[in-house]
N, C-alpha and C positions, 0 to 999 in steps of 0.2 A: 858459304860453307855447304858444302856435298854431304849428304845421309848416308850410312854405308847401307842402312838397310833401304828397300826397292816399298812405296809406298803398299803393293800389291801384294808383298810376300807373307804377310802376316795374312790375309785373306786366303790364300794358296796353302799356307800351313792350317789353316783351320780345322781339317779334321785330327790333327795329333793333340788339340785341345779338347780330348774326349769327355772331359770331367765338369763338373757344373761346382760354382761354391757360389757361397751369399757371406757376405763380409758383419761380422757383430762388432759394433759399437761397444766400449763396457759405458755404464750408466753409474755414479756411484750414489750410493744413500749414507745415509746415516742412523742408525737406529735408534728411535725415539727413546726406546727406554736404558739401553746400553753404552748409548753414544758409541757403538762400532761404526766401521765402516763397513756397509755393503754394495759391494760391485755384482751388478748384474748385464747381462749383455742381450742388445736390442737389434734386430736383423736390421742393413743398409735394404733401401730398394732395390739396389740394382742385382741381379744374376750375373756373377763370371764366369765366362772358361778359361777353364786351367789346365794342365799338365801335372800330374802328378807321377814321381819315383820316387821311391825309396833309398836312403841313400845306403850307400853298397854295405856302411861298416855302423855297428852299433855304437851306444856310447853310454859307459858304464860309470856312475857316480857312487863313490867306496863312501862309506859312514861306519863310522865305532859296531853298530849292529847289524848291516844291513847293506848291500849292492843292488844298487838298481839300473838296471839297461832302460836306456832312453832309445827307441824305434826314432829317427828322425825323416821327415821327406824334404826331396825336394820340389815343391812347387813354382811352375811359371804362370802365372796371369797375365791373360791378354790383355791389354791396357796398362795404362802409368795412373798410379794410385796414389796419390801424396801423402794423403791424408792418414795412412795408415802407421800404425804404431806398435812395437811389440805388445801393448795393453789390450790391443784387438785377439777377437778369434776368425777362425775360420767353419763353415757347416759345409763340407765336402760333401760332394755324392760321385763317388767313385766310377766310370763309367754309366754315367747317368743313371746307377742303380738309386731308388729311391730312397733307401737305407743312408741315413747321412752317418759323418764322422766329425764329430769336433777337434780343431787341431786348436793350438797355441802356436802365436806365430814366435819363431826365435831370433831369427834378423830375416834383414830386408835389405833388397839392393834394387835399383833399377838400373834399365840398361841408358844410354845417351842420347839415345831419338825419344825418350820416353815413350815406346810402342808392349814394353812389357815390365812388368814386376815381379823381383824373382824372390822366392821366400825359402826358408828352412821353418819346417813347424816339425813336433811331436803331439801325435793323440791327447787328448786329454781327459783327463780321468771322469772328470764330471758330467 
């Protein structure tokens, strides 16, 4: 079986992976006194580069009081990710500015050589 992609091209594109993220883990608890559940999220080791756009059209969720526009991107990650899950976040730094952004991820695809992973996230509030 032939690769369509060139082992060398993902190295060749590296400068359009401008953007840095770190992958969060969620962690869940339980609260001793409430018996909630609490999810909190624990940085991965590794640093990615990414691609990030914004995707061209907003997307608006209608409620009885209330419209809310969802900003969605789309992000590409160098590398094949497996392990990830929409339960994960993402800690963007947009042009390697050091201001990060937390996204939620909303799906996930990879591509067939597994050389990238491509994601839809929106901002997250938190």
């Amino acid at each position: 079986m032939s690769r369509l992609i060139h082992p060398r091209l993902l190295q060749a594109l590296k400068q359009h992976f401008n953007s840095r993220c770190r992958l969060l883990y969620p962690v869940k608890t339980q609260d001793s006194n409430t018996g909630e559940e609490i999810i909190t999220y624990t940085a991965s080791d590794n640093v990615v580069n990414a691609y990030v756009e914004p995707v061209s059209s907003n997307q608006e969720v209608r409620r009885k009081d209330q419209t809310l526009v969802i900003r969605a991107f789309n992000i590409a990650l160098q590398g094949y990710y497996p392990e990830l899950t929409t339960d994960w976040q993402l800690s963007l730094a947009v042009d390697n500015d050091p201001a990060t952004e937390l996204h939620n991820i909303l799906t996930i695809n990879h591509d067939d050589s597994r050389s990238l992973t491509m994601l839809i996230t929106e901002r997250s509030n938190t």
